[in-house]
VEXDREN-2710 file (C-alpha; in Angstrom, 1 decimal):
% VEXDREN-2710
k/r/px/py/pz
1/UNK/-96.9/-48.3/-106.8
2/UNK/-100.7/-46.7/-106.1
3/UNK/-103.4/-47.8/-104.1
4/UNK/-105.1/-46.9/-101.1
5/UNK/-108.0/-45.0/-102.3
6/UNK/-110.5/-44.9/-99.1
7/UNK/-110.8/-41.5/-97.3
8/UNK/-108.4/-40.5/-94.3
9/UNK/-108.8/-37.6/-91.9
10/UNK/-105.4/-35.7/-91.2
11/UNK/-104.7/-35.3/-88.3
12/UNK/-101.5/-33.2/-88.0
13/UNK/-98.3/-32.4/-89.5
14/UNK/-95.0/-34.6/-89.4
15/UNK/-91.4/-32.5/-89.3
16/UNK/-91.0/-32.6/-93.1
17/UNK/-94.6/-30.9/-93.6
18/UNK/-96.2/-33.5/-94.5
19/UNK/-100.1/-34.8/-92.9
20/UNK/-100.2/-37.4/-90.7
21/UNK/-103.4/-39.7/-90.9
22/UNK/-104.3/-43.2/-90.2
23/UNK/-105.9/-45.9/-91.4
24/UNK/-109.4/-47.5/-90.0
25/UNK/-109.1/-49.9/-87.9
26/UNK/-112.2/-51.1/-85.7
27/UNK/-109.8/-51.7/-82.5
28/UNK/-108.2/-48.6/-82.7
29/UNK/-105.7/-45.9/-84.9
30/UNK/-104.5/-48.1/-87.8
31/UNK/-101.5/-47.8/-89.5
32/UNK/-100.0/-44.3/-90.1
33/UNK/-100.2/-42.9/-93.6
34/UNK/-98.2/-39.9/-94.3
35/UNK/-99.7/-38.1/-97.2
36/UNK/-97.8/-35.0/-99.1
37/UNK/-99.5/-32.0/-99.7
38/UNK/-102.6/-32.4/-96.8
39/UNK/-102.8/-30.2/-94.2
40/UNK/-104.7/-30.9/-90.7
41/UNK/-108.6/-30.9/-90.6
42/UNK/-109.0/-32.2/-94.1
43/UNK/-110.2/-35.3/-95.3
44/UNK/-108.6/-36.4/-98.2
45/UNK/-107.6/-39.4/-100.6
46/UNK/-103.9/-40.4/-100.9
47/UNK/-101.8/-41.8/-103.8
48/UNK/-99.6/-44.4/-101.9
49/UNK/-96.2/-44.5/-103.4
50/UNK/-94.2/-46.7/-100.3
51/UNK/-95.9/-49.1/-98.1
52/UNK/-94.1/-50.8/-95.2
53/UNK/-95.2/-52.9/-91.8
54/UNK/-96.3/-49.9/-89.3
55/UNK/-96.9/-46.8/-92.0
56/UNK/-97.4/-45.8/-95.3
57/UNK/-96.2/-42.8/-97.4
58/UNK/-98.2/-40.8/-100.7
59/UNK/-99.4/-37.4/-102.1
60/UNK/-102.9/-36.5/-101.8
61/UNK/-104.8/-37.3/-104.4
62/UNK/-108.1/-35.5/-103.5
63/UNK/-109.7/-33.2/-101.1
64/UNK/-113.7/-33.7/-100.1
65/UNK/-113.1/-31.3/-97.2
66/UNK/-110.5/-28.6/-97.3
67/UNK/-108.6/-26.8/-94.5
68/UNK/-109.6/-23.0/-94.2
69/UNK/-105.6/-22.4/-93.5
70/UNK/-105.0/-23.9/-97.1
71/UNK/-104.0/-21.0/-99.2
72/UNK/-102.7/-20.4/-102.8
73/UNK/-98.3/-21.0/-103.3
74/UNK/-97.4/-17.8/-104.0
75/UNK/-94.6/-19.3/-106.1
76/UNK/-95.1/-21.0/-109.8
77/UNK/-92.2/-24.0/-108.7
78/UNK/-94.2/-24.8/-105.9
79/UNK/-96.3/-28.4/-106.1
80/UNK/-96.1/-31.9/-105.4
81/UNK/-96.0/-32.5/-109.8
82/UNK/-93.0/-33.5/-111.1
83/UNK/-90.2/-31.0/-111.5
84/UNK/-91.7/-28.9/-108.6
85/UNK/-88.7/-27.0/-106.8
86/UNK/-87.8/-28.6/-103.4
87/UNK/-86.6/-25.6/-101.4
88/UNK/-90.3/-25.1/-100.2
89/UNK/-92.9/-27.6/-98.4
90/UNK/-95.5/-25.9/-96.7
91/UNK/-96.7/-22.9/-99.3
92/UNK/-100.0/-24.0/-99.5
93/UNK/-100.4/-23.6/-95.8
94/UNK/-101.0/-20.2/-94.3
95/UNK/-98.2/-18.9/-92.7
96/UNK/-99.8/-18.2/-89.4
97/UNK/-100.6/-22.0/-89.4
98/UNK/-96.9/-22.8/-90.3
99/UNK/-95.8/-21.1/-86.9
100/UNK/-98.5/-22.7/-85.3
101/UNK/-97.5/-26.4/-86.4
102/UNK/-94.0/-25.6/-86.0
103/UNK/-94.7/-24.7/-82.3
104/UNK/-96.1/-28.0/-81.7
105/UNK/-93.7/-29.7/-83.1
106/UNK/-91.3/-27.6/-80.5
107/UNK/-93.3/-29.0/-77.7
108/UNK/-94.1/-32.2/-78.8
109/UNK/-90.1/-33.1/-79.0
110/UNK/-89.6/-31.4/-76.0
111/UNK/-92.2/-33.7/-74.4
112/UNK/-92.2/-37.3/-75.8
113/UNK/-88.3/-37.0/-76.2
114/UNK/-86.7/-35.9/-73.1
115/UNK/-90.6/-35.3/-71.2
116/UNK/-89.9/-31.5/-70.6
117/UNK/-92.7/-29.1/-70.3
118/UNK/-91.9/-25.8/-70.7
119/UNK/-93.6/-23.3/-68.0
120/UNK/-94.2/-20.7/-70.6
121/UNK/-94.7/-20.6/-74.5
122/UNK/-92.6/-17.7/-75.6
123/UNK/-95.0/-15.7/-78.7
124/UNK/-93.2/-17.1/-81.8
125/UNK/-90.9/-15.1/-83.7
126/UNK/-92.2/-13.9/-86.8
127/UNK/-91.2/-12.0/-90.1
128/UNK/-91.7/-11.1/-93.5
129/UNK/-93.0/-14.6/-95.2
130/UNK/-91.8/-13.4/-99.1
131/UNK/-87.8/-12.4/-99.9
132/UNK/-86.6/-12.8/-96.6
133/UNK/-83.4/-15.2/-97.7
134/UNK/-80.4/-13.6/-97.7
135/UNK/-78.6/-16.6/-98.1
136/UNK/-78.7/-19.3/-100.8
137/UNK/-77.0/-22.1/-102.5
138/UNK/-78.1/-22.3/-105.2
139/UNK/-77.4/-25.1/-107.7
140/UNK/-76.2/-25.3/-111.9
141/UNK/-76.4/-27.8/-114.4
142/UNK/-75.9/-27.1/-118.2
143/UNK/-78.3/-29.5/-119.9
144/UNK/-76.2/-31.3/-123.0
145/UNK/-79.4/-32.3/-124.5
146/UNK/-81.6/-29.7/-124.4
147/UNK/-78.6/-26.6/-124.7
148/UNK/-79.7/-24.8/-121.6
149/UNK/-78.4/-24.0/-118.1
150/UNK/-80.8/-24.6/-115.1
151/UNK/-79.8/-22.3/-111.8
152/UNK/-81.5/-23.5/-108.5
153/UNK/-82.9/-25.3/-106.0
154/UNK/-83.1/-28.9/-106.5
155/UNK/-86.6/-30.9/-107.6
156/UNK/-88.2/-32.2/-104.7
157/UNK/-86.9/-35.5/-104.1
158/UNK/-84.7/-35.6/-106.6
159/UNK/-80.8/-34.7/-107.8
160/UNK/-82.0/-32.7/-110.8
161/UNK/-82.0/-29.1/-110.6
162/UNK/-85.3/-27.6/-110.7
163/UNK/-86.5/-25.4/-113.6
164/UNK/-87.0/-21.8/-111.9
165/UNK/-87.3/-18.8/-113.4
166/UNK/-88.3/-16.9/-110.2
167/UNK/-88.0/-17.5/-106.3
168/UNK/-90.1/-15.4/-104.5
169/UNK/-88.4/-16.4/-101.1
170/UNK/-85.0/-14.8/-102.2
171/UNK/-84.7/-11.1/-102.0
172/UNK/-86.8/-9.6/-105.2
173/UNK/-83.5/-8.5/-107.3
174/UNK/-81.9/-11.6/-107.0
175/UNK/-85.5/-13.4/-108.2
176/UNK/-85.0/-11.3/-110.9
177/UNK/-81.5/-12.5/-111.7
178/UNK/-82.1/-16.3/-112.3
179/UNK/-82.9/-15.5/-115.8
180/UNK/-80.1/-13.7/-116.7
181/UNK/-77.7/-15.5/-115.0
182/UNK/-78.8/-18.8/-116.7
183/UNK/-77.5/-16.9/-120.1
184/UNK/-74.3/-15.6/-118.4
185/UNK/-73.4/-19.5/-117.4
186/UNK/-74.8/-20.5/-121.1
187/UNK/-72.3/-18.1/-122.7
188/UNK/-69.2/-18.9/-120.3
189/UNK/-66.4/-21.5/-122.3
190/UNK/-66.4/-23.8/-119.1
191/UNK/-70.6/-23.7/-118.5
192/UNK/-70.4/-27.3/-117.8
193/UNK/-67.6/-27.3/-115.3
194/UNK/-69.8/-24.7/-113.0
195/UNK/-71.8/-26.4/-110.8
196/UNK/-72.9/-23.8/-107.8
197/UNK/-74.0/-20.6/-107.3
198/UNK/-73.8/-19.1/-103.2
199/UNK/-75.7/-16.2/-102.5
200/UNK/-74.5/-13.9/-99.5
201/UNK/-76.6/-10.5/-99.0
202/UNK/-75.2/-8.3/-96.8
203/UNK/-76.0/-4.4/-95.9
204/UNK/-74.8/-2.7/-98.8
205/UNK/-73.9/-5.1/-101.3
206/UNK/-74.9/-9.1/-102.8
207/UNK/-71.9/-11.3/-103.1
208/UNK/-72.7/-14.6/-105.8
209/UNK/-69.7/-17.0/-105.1
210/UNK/-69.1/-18.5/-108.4
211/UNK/-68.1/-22.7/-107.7
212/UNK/-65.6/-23.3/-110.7
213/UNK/-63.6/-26.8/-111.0
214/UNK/-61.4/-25.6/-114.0
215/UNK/-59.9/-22.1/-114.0
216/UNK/-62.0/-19.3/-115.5
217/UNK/-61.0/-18.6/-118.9
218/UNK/-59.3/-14.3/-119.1
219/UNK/-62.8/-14.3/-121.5
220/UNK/-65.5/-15.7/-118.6
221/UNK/-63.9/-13.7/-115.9
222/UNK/-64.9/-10.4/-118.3
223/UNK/-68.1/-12.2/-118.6
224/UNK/-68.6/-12.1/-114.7
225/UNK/-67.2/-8.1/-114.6
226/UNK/-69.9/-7.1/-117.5
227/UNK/-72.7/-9.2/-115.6
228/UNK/-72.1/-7.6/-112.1
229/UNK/-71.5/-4.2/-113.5
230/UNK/-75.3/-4.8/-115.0
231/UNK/-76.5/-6.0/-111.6
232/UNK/-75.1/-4.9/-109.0
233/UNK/-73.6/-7.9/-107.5
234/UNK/-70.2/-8.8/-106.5
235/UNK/-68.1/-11.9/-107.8
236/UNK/-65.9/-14.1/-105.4
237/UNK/-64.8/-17.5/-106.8
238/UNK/-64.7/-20.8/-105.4
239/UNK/-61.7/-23.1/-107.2
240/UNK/-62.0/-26.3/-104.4
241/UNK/-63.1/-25.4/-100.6
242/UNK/-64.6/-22.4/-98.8
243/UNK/-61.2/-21.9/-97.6
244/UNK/-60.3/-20.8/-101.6
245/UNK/-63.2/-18.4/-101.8
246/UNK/-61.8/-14.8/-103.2
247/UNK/-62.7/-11.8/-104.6
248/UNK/-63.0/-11.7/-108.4
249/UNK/-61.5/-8.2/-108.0
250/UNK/-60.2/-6.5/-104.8
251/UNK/-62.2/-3.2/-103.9
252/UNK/-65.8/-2.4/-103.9
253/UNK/-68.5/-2.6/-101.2
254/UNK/-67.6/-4.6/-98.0
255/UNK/-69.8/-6.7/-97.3
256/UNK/-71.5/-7.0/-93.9
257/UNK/-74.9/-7.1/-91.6
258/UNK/-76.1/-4.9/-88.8
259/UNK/-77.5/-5.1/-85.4
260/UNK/-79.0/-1.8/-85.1
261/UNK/-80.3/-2.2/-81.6
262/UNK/-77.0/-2.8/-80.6
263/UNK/-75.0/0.0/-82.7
264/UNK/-73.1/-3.2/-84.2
265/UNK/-72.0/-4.1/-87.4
266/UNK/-70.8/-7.3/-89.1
267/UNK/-68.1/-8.2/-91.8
268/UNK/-68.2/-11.5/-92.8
269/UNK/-67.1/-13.6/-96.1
270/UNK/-70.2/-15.2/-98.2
271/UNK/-69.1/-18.7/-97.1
272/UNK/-69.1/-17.7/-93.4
273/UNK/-72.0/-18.9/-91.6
274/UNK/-74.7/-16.2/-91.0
275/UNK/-78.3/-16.7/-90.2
276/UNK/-80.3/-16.6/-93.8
277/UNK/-82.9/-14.3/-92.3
278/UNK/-81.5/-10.6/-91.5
279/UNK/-84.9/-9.1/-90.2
280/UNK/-85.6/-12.6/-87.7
281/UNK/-81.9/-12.6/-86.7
282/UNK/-82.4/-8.9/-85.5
283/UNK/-85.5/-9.6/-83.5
284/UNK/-83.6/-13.2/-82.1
285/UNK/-80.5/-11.5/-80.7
286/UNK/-82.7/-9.0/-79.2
287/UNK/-84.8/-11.3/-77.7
288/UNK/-82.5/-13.5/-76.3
289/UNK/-80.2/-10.8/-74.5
290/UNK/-83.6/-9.5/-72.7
291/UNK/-84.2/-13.1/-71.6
292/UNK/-80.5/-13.6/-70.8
293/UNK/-81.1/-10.2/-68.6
294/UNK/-77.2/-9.9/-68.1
295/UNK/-76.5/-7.5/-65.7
296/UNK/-73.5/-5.4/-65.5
297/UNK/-71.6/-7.2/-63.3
298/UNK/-71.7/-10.5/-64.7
299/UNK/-69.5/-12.8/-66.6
300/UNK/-71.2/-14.2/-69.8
301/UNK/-69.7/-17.5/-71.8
302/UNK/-71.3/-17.4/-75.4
303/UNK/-71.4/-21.3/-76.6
304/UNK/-70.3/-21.9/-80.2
305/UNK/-70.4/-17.5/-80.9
306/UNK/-68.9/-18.0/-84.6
307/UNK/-68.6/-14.3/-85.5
308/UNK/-69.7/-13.3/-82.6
309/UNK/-73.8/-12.6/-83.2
310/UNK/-74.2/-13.1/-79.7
311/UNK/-71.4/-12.1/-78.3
312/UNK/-70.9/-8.7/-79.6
313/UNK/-74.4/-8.0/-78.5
314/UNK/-74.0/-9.1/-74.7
315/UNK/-70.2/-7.1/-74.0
316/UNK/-72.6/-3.7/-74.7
317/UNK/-73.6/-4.9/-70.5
318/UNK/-72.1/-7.6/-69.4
319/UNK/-68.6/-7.3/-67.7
320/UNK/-67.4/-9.5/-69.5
321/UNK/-67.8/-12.4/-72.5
322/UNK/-66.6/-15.1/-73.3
323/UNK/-67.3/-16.3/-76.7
324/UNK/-66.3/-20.2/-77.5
325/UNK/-66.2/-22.1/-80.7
326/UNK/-64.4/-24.8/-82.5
327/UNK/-62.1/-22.9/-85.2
328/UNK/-59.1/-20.6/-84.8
329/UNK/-60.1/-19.1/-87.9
330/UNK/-63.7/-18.3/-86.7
331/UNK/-62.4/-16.9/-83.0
332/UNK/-60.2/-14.9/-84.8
333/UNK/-62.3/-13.1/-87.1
334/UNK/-64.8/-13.1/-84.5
335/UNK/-61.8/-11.0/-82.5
336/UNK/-61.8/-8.7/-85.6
337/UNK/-65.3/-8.2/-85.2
338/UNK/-64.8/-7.4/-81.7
339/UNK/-62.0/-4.8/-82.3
340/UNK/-64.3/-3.3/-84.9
341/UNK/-67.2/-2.7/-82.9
342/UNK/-64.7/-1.4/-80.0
343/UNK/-65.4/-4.1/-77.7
344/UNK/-62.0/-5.6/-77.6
345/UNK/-61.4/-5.1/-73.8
346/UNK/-64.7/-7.1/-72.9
347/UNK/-64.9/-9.6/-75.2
348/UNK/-62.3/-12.6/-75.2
349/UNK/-62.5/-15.9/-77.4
350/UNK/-61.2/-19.2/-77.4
351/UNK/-61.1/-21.9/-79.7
352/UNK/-62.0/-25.1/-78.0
353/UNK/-63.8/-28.9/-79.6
354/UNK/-67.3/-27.8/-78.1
355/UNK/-68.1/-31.7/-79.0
356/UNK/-65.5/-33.0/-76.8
357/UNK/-66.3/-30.6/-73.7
358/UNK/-65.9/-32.4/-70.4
359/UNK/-66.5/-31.6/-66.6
360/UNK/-62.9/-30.9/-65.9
361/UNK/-62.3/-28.9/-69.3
362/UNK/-65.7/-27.0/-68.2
363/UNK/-64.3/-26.3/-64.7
364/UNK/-61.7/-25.0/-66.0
365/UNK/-63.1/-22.1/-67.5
366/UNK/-64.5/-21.0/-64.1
367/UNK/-67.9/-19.7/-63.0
368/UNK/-70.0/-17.6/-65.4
369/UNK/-73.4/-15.9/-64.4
370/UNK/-75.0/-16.2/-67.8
371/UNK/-74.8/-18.8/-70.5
372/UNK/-75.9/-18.4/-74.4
373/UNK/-75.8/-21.6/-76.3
374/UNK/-76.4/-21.6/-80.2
375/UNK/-75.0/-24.4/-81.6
376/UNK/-75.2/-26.2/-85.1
377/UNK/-78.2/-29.5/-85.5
378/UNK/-76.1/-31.5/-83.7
379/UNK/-76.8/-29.6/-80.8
380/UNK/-74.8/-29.0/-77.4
381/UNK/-74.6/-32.9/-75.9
382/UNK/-71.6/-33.3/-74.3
383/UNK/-71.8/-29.3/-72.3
384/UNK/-75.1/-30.3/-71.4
385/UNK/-73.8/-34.1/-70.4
386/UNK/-70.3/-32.1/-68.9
387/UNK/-73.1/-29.9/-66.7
388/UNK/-75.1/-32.8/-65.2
389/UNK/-71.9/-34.4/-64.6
390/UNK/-70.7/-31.4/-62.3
391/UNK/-74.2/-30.9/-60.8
392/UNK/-73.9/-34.8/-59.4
393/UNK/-70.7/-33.7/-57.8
394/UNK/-72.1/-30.7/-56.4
395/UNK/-69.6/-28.2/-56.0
396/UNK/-69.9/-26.7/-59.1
397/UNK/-70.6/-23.0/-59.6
398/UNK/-73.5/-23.0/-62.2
399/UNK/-74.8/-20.6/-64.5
400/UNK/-78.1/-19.2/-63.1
401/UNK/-79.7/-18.8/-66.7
402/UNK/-78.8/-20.6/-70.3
403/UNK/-80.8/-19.0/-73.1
404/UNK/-80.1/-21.9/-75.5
405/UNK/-81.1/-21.0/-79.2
406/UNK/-81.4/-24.3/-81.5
407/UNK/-82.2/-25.1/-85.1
408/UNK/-83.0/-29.1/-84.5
409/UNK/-86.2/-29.3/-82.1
410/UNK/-84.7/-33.1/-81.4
411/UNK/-81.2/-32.1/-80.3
412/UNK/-83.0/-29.3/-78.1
413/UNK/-85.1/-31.6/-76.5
414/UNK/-82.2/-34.2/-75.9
415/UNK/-80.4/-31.2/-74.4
416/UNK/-83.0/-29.9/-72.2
417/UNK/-83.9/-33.4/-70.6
418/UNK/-80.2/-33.5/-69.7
419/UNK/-80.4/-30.1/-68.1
420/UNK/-83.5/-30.5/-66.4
421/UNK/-83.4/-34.2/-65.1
422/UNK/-79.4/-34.2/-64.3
423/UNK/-78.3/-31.0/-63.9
424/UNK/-80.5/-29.0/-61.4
425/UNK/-82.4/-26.8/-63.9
426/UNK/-86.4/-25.7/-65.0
427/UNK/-87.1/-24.9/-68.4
428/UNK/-89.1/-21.7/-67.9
429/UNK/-89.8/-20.5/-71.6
430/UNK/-89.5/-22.2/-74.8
431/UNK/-90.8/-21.0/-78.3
432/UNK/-90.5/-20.9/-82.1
433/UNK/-88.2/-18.9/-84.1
434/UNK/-89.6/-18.7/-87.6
435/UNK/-86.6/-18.5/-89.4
436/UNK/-87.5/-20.4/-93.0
437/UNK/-90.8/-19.2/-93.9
438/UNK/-93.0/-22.1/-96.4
439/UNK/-90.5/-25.1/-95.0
440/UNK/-90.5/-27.6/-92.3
441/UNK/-87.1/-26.0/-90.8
442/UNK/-88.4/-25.5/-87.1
443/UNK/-85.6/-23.0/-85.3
444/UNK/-86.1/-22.2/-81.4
445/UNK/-85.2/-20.7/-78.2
446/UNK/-85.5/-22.2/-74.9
447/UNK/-84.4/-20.7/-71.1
448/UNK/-83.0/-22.5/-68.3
449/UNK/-83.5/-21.4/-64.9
450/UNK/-81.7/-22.9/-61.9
451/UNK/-84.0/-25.3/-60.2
END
């Protein structure tokens, strides 16, 4: 379906990148038309692929007047044509404007969804916009037809995996590989039973975590040994779920991350989560221990602390920290970590369901000075519910500060109106953490102060 032709001024940016205009209407804004590939300021034409009652949705078909933040992708796969790779949206937007929009999308969430103003806008957090991800997954398809192996991101909007021979946003030598590892697949006697490829980049060495749903022939495994003697990389393989994931071959690098500021360093396993962007998770643990400002003294819980990011970080002051999440396995490799990094005595962890927290199961833990909360998109309802509960029956020691880091603006915002219309607290600083460079993936931090 096509149509709508007549020029439209954009006015902003939707979550998924994409310009928001609307239609003329003599009474007033007409109906919204969300337009691919337009960027705020510009007047444009739109292709019109779905139409319903209140808004419409197409890809811009022409541009009489053309943002100065519009820039040149810096990758080939990146486009609106068909086939384009997926994994990016906003490339032909300048990345200071991608902060910018992504801060306003912080705000305007906060604002229209739980009507939270913050008191100050924290200056966004900001890194290198070019091989920054450390952490892929990346899918494969051998292509019957055509004799060829794809290895990927997916199209954009789409289930087929996108033709790429490079990826600028993945660390330059692994760019490099996509090539060469479509001809290892292609040569491997079960090409077609391999459909994923995970990339995990640590300090000293690059683990690929090979998906396989037949065992690997004696023949492919050499295939993998000859391949990551050529480049450098590291083979664990994954036979059903992360729980299978192995090394190819004991021995070799171990693979890990650091926090320098904190003379700390991190094992992990590739299919552990870790943040995707070393040099923006160095600057957010930083940042958010200086606005935590634990003092020696103080007892600090760490809310869903998976390895222990946080922390490891905090027990370097605070008297103690208590780091919660929702797996044994994660709390104790997060202990390991601990006992690593000599911070054993200070540290304890629990394994608790952090999305079926209450206020008596939150009483229970006793009083804690300091509260960091990072948890996954779903965010942090029922502590934040469990909280406002307590601060009804008022005699309820409560943390004086919550630095709460998020990667869904919406659950934040849900969150936050919870915290500061039921349970006694200002929201004193909020801004953006720009952890995915060229996509609409809008990370955060937001503080709490006591009211």
């Amino acid at each position: 379906m096509s149509g709508g032709l007549d020029w439209l001024e954009v006015e902003s940016l939707d979550l998924e990148g994409q310009g928001v205009a609307h239609r003329p209407d003599a009474e007033g804004p007409g109906k919204v038309v969300f337009i691919e590939g337009a960027l705020p300021g510009e007047r444009v034409r739109a292709n019109i692929s779905r139409k319903k009652n209140n808004w419409e949705q197409g890809q811009v078909s022409e541009i009489a007047r053309e943002s100065a933040q519009r820039v040149r992708p810096g990758c080939p796969h990146f486009g609106l044509h068909a086939g384009a790779c997926g994994g990016c949206k906003m490339q032909h937007l300048h990345p200071a404007a991608q902060v910018a929009a992504k801060q306003r999308v912080l705000e305007d969430n906060l604002w229209h969804l739980a009507k939270v103003k913050t008191e100050r806008v924290l200056r966004p957090i900001e890194g290198p916009a070019w091989g920054y991800r450390d952490r892929a997954r990346l899918s494969v398809r051998y292509v019957h037809k055509k004799g060829v192996v794809l290895v990927g991101f997916h199209e954009r909007k789409s289930r087929y995996v996108a033709d790429m021979q490079v990826c600028p946003v993945l660390p330059a030598p692994v760019s490099a590989m996509l090539m060469p590892l479509r001809d290892l697949i292609a040569s491997m006697d079960q090409r077609d039973r391999l459909p994923q490829i995970e990339l995990a980049a640590g300090q000293a060495v690059t683990a690929l975590v090979l998906r396989h749903l037949e065992p690997l022939t004696a023949a492919d495994q050499q295939r993998l040994r000859d391949f990551g003697a050529v480049h450098g990389v590291q083979w664990w393989l994954q036979p059903k779920g992360p729980e299978t994931v192995h090394l190819l071959d004991e021995g070799g690098a171990e693979l890990a991350y650091a926090l320098p500021e904190f003379g700390i360093t991190m094992p992990f396993r590739p299919t552990d989560f870790t943040q995707v962007n070393p040099h923006i998770n160095q600057v957010l643990v930083g940042r958010a221990l200086r606005l935590l400002a634990a003092e020696p003294g103080d007892r600090v819980i760490d809310w869903f602390c998976g390895l222990g990011n946080f922390s490891l970080p905090l027990a370097r002051t605070a008297h103690e920290v208590l780091g919660i999440e929702g797996s044994e396995t994660l709390v104790a490799r997060a202990r390991a970590n601990a006992s690593r990094n000599g911070l054993a005595e200070r540290t304890r962890f629990e394994a608790r369901n952090l999305f079926e927290i209450d206020a008596s199961g939150l009483r229970a833990l006793g009083p804690a000075q300091r509260w960091l909360i990072d948890p996954p998109r779903e965010g942090a309802f029922a502590l934040a519910k469990a909280v406002a509960d307590l601060h009804a029956a008022g005699d309820w020691r409560a943390p004086q500060r919550i630095v709460y880091v998020s990667c869904n603006p919406a659950t934040l915002a849900r969150d936050a109106g919870l915290l500061v219309h039921q349970g006694g607290y200002r929201c004193t600083a909020a801004g953006v953490v720009n952890m995915f460079p060229h996509t609409a993936h809008v990370e955060s931090m937001a503080v709490f102060e006591r009211a």
